[in-house]
Backbone bond lengths (Angstrom), bond angles and torsions (degrees), N, CA, C in turn:
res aa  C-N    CA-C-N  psi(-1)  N-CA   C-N-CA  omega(-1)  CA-C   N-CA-C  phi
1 X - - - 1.450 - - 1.525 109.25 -
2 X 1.488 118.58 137.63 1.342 109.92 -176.73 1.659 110.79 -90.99
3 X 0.882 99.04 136.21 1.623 122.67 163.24 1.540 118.31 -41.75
4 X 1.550 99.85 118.35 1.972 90.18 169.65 1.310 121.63 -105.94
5 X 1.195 142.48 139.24 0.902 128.82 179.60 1.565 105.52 -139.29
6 X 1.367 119.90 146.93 1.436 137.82 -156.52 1.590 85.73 -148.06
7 X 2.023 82.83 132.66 1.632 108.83 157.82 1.021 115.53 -138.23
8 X 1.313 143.57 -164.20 1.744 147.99 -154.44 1.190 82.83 -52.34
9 X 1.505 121.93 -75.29 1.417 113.40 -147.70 1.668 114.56 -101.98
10 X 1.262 113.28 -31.65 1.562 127.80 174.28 1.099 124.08 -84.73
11 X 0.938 95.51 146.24 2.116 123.53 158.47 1.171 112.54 -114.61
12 X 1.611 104.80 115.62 1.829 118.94 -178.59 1.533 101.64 -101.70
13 X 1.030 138.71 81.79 1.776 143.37 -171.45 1.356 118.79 -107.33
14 X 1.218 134.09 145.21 1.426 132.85 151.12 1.728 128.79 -21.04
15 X 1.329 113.13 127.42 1.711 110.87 -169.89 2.078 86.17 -86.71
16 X 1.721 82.88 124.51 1.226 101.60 143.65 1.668 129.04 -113.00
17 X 1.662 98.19 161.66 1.748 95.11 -172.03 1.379 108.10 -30.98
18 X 1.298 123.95 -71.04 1.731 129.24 -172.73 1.352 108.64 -27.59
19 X 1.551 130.02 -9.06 1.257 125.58 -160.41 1.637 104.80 -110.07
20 X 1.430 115.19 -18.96 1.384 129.06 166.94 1.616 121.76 -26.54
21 X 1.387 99.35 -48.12 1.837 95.86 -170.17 1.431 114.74 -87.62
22 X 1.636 118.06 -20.37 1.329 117.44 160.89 1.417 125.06 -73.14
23 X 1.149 99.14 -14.80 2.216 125.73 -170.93 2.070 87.46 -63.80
24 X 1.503 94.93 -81.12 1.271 124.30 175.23 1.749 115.76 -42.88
25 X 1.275 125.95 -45.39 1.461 122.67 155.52 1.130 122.39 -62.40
26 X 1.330 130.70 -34.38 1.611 119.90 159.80 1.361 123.11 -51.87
27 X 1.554 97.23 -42.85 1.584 100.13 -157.14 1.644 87.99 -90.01
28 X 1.135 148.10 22.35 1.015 139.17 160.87 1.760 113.65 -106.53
29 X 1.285 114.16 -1.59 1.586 122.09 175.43 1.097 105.55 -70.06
30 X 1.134 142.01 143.11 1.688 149.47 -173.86 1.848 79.81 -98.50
31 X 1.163 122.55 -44.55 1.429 100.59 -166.24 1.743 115.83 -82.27
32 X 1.416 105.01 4.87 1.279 118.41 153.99 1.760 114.96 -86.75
33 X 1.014 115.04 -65.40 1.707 123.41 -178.84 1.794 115.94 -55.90
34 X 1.024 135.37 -30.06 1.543 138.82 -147.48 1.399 70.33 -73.81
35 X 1.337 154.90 -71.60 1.645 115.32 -142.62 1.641 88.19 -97.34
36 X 1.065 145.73 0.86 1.360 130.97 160.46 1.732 135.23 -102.22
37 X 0.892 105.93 86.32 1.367 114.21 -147.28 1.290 133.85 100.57
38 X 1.087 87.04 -30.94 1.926 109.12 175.77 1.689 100.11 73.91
39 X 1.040 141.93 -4.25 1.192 127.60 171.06 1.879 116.69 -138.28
40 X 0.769 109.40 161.58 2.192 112.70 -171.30 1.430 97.22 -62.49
41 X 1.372 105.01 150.90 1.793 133.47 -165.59 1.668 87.11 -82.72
42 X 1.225 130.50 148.34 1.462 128.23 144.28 1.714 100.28 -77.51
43 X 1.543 105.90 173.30 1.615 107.45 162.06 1.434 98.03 -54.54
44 X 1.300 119.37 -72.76 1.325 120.48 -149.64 1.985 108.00 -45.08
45 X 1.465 108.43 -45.96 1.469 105.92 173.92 1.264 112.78 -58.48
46 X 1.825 121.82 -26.17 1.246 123.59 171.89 1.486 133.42 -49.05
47 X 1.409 103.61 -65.92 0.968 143.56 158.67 1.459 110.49 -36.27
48 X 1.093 116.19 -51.26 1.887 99.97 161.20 1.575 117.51 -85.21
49 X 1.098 131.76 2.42 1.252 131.73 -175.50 1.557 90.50 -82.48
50 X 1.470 117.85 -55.22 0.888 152.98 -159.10 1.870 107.28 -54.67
51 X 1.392 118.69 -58.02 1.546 136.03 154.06 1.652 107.53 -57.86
52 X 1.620 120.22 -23.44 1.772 83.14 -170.78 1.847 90.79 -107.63
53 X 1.517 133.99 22.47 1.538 139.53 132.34 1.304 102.18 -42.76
54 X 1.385 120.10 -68.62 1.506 109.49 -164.15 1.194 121.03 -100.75
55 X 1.361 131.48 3.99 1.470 143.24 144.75 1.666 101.58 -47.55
56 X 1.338 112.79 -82.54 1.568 131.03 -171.96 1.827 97.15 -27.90
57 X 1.276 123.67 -57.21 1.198 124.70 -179.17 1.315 112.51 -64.64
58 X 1.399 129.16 -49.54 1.750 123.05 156.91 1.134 114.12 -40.45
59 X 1.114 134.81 -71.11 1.376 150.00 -143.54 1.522 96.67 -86.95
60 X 1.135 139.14 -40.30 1.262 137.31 -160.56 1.620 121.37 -138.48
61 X 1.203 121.02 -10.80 1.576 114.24 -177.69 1.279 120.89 89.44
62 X 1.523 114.53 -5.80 1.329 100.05 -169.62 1.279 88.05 -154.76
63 X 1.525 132.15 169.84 1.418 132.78 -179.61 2.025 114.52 171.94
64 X 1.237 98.35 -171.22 1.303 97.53 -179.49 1.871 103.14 -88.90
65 X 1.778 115.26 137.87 1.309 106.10 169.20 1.539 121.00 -105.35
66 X 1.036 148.71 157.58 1.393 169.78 80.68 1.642 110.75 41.93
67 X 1.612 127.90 36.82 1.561 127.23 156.93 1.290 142.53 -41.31
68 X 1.646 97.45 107.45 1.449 119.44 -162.17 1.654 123.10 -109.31
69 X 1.054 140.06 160.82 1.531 138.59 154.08 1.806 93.61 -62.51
70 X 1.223 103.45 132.33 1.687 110.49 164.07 1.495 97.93 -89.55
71 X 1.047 131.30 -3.35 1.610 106.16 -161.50 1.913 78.18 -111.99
72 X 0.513 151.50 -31.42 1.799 154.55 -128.82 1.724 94.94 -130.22
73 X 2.008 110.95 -79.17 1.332 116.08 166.57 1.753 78.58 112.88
74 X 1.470 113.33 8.50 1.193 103.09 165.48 1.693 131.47 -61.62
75 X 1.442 134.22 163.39 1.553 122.21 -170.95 1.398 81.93 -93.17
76 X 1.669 105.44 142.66 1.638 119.95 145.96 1.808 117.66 -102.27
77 X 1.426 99.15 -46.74 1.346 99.78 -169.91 1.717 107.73 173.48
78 X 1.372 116.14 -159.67 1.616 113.20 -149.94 1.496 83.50 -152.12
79 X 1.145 108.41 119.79 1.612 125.21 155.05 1.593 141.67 -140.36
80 X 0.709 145.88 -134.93 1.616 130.83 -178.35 1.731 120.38 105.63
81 X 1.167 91.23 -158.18 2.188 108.55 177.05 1.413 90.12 -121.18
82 X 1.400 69.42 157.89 2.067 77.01 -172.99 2.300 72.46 -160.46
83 X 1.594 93.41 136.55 1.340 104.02 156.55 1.556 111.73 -107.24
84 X 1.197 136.00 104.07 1.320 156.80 -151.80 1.974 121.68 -106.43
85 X 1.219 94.69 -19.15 1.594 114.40 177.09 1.508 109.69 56.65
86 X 1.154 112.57 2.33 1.586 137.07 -176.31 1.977 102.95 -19.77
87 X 1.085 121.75 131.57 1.541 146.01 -154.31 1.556 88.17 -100.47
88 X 1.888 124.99 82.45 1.362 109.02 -153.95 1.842 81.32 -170.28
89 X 1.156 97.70 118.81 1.481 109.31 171.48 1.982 115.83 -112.27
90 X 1.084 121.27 130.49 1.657 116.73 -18.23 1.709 150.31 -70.03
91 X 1.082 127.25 126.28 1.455 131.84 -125.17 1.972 74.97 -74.81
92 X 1.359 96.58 160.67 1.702 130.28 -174.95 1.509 95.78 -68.59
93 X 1.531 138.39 123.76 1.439 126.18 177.15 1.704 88.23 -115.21
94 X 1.413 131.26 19.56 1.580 117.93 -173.85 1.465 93.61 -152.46
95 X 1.925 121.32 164.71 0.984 93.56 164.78 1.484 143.08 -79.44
96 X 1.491 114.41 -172.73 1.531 97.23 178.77 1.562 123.43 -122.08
97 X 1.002 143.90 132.10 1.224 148.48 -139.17 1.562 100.47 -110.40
98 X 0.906 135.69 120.09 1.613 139.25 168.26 1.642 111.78 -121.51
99 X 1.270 125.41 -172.52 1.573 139.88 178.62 1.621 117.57 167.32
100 X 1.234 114.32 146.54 1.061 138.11 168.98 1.099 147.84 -135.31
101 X 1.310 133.86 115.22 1.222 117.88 -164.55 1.927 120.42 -128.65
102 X 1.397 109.94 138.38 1.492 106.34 170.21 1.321 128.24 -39.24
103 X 1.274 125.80 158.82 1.715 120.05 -168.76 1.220 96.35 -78.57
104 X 1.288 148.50 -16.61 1.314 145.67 -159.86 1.849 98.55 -77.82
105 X 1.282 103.48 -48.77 1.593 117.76 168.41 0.998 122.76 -71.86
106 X 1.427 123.51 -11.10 1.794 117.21 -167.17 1.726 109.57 -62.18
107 X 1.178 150.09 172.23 1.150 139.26 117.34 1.993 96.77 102.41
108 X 1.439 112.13 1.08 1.772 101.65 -163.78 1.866 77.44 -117.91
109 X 0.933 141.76 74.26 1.224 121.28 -174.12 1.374 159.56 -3.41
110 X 1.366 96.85 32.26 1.507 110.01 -169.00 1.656 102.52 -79.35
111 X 1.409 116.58 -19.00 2.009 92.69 -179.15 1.546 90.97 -80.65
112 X 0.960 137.30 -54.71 1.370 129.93 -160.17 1.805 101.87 -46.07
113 X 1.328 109.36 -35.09 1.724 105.57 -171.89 1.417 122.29 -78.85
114 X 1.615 100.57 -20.25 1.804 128.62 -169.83 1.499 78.14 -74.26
115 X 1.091 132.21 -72.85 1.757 128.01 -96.93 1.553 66.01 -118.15
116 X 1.744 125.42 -33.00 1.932 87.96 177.58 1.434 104.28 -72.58
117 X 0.850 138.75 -25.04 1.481 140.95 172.94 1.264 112.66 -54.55
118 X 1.300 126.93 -70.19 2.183 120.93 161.69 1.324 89.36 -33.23
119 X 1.404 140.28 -83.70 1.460 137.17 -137.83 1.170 98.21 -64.46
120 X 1.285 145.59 -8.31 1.058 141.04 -165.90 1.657 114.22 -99.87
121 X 1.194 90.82 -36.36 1.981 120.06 168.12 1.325 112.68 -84.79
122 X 1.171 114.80 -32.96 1.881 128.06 176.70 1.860 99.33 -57.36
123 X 0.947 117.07 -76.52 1.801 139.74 159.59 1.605 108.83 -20.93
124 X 1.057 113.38 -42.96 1.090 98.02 166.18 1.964 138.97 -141.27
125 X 1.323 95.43 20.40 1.283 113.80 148.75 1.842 117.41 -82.91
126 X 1.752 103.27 -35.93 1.278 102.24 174.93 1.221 130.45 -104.79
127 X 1.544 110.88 10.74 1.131 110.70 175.12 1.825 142.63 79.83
128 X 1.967 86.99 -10.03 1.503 107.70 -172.58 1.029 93.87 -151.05
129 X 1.165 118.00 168.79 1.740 143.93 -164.27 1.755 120.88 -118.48
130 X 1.472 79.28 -7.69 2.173 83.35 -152.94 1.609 83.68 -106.58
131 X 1.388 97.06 79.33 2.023 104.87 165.41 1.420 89.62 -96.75
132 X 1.875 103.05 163.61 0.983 121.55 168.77 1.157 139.89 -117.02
133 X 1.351 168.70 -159.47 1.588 148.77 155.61 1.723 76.89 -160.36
134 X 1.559 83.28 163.89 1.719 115.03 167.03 1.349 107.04 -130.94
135 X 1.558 111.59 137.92 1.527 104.34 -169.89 1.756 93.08 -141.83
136 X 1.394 110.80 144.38 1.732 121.07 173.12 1.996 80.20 -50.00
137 X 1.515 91.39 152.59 1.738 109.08 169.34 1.870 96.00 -80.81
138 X 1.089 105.87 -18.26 2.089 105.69 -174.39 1.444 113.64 -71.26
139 X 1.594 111.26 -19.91 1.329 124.62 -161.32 1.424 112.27 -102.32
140 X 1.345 94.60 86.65 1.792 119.09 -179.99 1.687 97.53 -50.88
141 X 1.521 96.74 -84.76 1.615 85.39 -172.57 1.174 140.94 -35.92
142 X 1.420 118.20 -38.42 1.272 117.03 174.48 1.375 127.28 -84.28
143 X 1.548 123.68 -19.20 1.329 142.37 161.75 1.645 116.64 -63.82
144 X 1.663 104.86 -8.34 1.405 118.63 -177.18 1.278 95.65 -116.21
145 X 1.311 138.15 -8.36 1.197 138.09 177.57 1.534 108.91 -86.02
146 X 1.031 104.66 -39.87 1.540 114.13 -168.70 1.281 109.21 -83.83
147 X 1.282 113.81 -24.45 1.681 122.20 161.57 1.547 115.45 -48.18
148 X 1.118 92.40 -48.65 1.798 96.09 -156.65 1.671 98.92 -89.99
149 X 1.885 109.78 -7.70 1.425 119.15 172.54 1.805 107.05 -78.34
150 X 1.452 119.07 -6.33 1.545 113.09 179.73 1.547 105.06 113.70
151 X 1.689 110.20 -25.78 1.716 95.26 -173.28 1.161 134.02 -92.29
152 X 1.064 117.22 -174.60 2.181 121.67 -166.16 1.318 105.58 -143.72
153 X 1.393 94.26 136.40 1.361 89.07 176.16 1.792 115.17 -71.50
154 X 1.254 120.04 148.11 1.481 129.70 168.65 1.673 134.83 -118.38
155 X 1.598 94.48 -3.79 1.333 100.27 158.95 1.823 103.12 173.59
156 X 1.225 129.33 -177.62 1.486 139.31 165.70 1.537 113.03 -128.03
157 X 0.873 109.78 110.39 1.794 124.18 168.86 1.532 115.76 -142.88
158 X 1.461 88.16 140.50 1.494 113.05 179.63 1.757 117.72 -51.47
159 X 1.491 107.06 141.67 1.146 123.40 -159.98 1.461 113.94 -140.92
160 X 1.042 135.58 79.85 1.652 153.15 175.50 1.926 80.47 65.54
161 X 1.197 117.18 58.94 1.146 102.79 153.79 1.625 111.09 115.87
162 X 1.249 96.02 -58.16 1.745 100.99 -175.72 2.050 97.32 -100.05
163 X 1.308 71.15 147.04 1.716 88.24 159.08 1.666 129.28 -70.80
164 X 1.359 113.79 133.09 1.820 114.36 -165.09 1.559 75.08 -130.92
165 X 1.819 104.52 158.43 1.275 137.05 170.34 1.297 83.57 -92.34
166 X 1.461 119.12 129.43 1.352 129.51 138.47 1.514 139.03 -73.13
167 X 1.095 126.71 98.74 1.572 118.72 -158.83 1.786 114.47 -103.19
168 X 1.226 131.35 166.97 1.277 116.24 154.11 1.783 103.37 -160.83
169 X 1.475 98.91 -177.75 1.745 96.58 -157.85 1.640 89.59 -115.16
170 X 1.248 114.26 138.10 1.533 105.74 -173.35 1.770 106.11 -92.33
């Protein structure tokens, strides 16, 4: 069962179907995708991104959630742990924490409030602190996000092609 968690302004909740066409409009923003993938999600790529959110929470207890306005219930974006098995040397020994958010959300501080909130639930559902993320080296914001989230970088290696900062939280 996924975990809810609420702060001043958000609701971090489980993706239900209804949540599909905002899922799929993000991931189709180029100004969402350019450091992830570097290019826009189709539905169909959506749409599986979309099933292994709520797989990860079946299968594992923990996963990416569904970031909303609590006061509105409007979509911002999708963040969380996700164990990914990712084909990436050096391979991930913790989980890894990612997020994303629509342009409508970029820049008002809501990942910094989401993702201390997961980290805050991460810590102690998992028992450890030292998650990791991979981030494009181009991606100011989020490489500044993850700063002020506790992590360091620990190395750069190639990743289906492009180079990611490897970070983790000690």
């Amino acid at each position: 069962m996924t975990a809810v968690l609420e702060t001043e302004r958000l609701r971090l909740r489980g993706h239900e179907l209804r949540d599909f066409d905002n899922s799929a409009a993000m991931w189709a923003e180029e100004n969402v995708t350019r450091f992830i993938g570097g290019k826009p999600s189709s539905r169909e790529d959506s749409w599986r991104r979309f099933q292994t959110y709520v797989g990860h929470w079946a299968l594992l207890g923990h996963g990416f959630w569904l970031i909303e306005e609590k006061a509105s219930g409007r979509f911002l974006g999708e963040g969380g742990f996700g164990t990914f098995k990712r084909e990436i040397e050096p391979k991930f020994e913790a989980p890894e924490q990612g997020w994303a958010f629509a342009p409508h959300a970029q820049g008002q501080g809501y990942a910094h409030e989401a993702m201390a909130a997961a980290l805050a639930w991460g810590e102690t559902h998992f028992k450890r602190r030292d998650f990791v993320c991979m981030i494009a080296p181009e991606n100011g914001p989020s490489l500044k996000l993850a700063d002020k989230l506790g992590y360091r970088e620990y190395a750069r290696a190639p990743y289906r092609d492009e180079l990611s900062v490897l970070l983790r939280r000690a």
